[in-house]
C-alpha positions, 0 to 999 in steps of 0.5 A, a space after each residue: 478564505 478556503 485556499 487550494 492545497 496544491 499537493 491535491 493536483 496531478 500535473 493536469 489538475 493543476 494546469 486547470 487551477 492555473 487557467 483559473 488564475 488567467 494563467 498559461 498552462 506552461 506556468 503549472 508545470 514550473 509550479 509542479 516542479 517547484 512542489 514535488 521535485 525541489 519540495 518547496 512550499 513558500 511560494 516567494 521562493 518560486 523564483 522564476 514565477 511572475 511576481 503576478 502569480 506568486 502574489 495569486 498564489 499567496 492568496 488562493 493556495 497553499 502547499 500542506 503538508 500532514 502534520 507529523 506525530 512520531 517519527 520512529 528509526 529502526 535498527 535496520 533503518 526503516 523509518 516509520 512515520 505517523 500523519 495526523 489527518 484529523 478527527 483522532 485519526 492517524 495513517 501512517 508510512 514505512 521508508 524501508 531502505 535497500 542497497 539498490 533501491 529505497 521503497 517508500 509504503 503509502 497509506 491510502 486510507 484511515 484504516 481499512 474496510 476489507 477486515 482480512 484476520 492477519 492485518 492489524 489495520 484490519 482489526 481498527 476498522 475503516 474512518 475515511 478516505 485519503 484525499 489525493 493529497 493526503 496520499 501525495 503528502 507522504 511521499 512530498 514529506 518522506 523525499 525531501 526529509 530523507 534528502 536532508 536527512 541522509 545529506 543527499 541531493 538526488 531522489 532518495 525514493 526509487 519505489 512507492 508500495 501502496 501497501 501501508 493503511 487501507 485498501 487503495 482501490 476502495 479509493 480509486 477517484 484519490 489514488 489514479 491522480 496520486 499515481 500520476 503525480 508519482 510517475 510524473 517527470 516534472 514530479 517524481 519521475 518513478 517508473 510504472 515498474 516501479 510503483 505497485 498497487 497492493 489490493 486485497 482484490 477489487 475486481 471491478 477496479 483492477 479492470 478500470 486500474 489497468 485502462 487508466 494508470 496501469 503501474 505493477 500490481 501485487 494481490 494479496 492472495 494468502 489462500 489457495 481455496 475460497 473456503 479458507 480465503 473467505 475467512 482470512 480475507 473477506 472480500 473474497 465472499 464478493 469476488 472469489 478467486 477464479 474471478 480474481 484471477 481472472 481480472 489479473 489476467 487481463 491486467 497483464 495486458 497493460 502492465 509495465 511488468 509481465 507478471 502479477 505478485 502474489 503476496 502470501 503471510 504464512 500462518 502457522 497451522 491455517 495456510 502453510 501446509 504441503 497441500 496448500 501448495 500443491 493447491 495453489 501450484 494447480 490454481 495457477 496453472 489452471 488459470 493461466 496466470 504468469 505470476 511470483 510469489 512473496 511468501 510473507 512471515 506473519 506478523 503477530 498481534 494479539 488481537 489476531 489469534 494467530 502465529 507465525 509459521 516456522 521457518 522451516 515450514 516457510 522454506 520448505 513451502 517455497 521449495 515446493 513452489 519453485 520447484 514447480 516452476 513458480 518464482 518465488 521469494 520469501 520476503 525479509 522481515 524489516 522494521 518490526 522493532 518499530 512495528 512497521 513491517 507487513 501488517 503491523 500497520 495500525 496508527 490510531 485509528 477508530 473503530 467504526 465498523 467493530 471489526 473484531 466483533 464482526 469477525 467474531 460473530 462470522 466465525 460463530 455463524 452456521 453460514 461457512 464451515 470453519 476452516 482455521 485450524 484452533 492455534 496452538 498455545 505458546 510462550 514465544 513466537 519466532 521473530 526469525 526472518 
């Protein structure tokens, strides 16, 4: 008999499941608080459920977690895991820990469609969608082993990312649930302030985002013109950066916070260079758009082609910015001894849409001018933060 994975329902998906069983809808709030805030998954332990329902239960549902792979420590204390979720497919999530806060990056997908150059999911090309479960799964999993990990009672998870693998809103009808569930006080309790939504820029989406679960937002921006945004993040070519920028305004209306984040990998010779700033001083300013930037040291992976900007260059491109009154951080490196830092995420996953073939044949056509500057050859790349 198929029996319900309950990590699948927000609070009022759960209430319907519990209707289902003849039961009153108080119940699945007991039920709600039993799974995500004591992390139980046997239902014998649900003590102040009615006996009647815990033997429905036994029998029409289950708490499952996704099995985990490996599990790597760093010497900073991010700590990686990686979920098998069927198929030869793998996703992975990063819990970085600060000394006011610690953030948990989820996965959204088993890979990712959007292809941006500088992403290492990227290059593994697009599996599948994570069901609401799978997602919830990684924060069910991550908390409750962080509290017996770290010996502690309280929630050790103050901020979700949905940063890790895929494109969260190429996955909308799974992420608005595991976004409730998150912000629910009978389950996680987060602030919308603090669970962010990073999206390469789904327009149509962020529009719908902003109606039914605004929480705060983080674009992947990375350019400062759709020439060079076209080639380092495909999605542009579908929706261009005024228009992006435009959906982010209208965002701000129901956001939790008065300001979208921009996230920006500096690439050595392609996106770091003085003019690039100034390009992009004027594009907020011409749009209007109250925002900071997080200006994001590159990664590198060799199926990328790329480098890692110097240090110097990254700090001198932030002075710029805020000196135009844009605020701006450079966001330090963490977890990249365990390959769990921004844009090394990459489990292991298949490629179904030969990726790097794709982007190698874009590269080639006549269609677009080519406006990555050749990377320079060198023996050692800077891992300076």
């Amino acid at each position: 008999m198929t029996t319900a994975n309950l990590l699948e329902f927000d609070l009022e998906g759960l209430a319907a499941f519990c209707e289902k069983l003849g039961e009153k809808k108080f119940r699945a709030t007991q039920l709600f608080r039993w799974i995500h805030q004591r992390g139980a998954s046997d239902f014998t332990q649900m003590t102040d459920l009615a006996k009647s329902l815990r033997e429905k239960l036994a029998t029409t549902a289950r708490v499952e977690a996704l099995p985990v792979l490996t599990q790597h420590e760093s010497k900073d204390g991010t700590i990686k895991w990686l979920f098998d979720v069927g198929d030869g497919n793998a996703v992975e999530a990063v819990f970085i820990p600060e000394d006011d806060r610690g953030t948990l990056c989820v996965s959204s997908q088993a890979g990712c469609a959007v292809g941006c150059r500088f992403c290492s999911t990227g290059h593994q090309g697009f599996s599948r969608n994570l069901s609401t479960g799978e997602i919830v799964a990684q924060l069910w999993f991550a908390e409750h082993f962080l509290r017996k990990h770290l010996k502690r009672t309280e929630r050790v998870i103050s901020n979700v990312v949905m940063m890790g693998m895929g494109e969260p809103l190429q996955n909308y009808s799974a992420l608005v649930p595991a976004l409730r569930t998150m912000l629910d006080d009978n389950a996680y309790g987060l602030s919308r302030r603090r669970v962010t939504v990073s999206t390469s820029g789904v327009v149509p989406m962020i529009d719908r985002l902003g109606t039914d679960c605004a929480v705060a937002m983080a674009v992947s921006l990375h350019a400062p013109n759709d020439a060079l945004r076209d080639d380092l993040v495909p999605l542009n070519r579908k929706y261009p950066i005024a228009e992006l920028l435009e959906a982010c305004k209208r965002y701000l209306v129901h956001a939790p916070r008065d300001f979208i984040t921009f996230e920006y990998c500096m690439l050595d010779g392609v996106n770091d260079q003085p003019e690039h700033a100034k390009q992009l001083i004027e594009l907020v300013r011409t749009h209007g758009v109250s925002c900071k930037f997080n200006l994001i040291p590159f990664n590198p992976f060799p199926a990328s082609g790329l480098l890692r900007s110097p240090q110097p260059r990254v700090l001198a491109f932030a002075k710029a910015l805020s000196e135009a009154g844009l605020v701006t951080t450079v966001r330090k490196t963490r977890g990249d001894d365990i390959d769990a830092a921004c844009g090394q995420l990459a489990g292991d996953v298949k490629d179904r849409t030969r990726a790097a073939e794709r982007m190698a044949q874009r590269r080639a056509s006549s269609e677009r001018p080519i406006v990555l500057h050749p990377v320079r050859k060198t023996s050692t790349v800077s891992q300076e933060h």
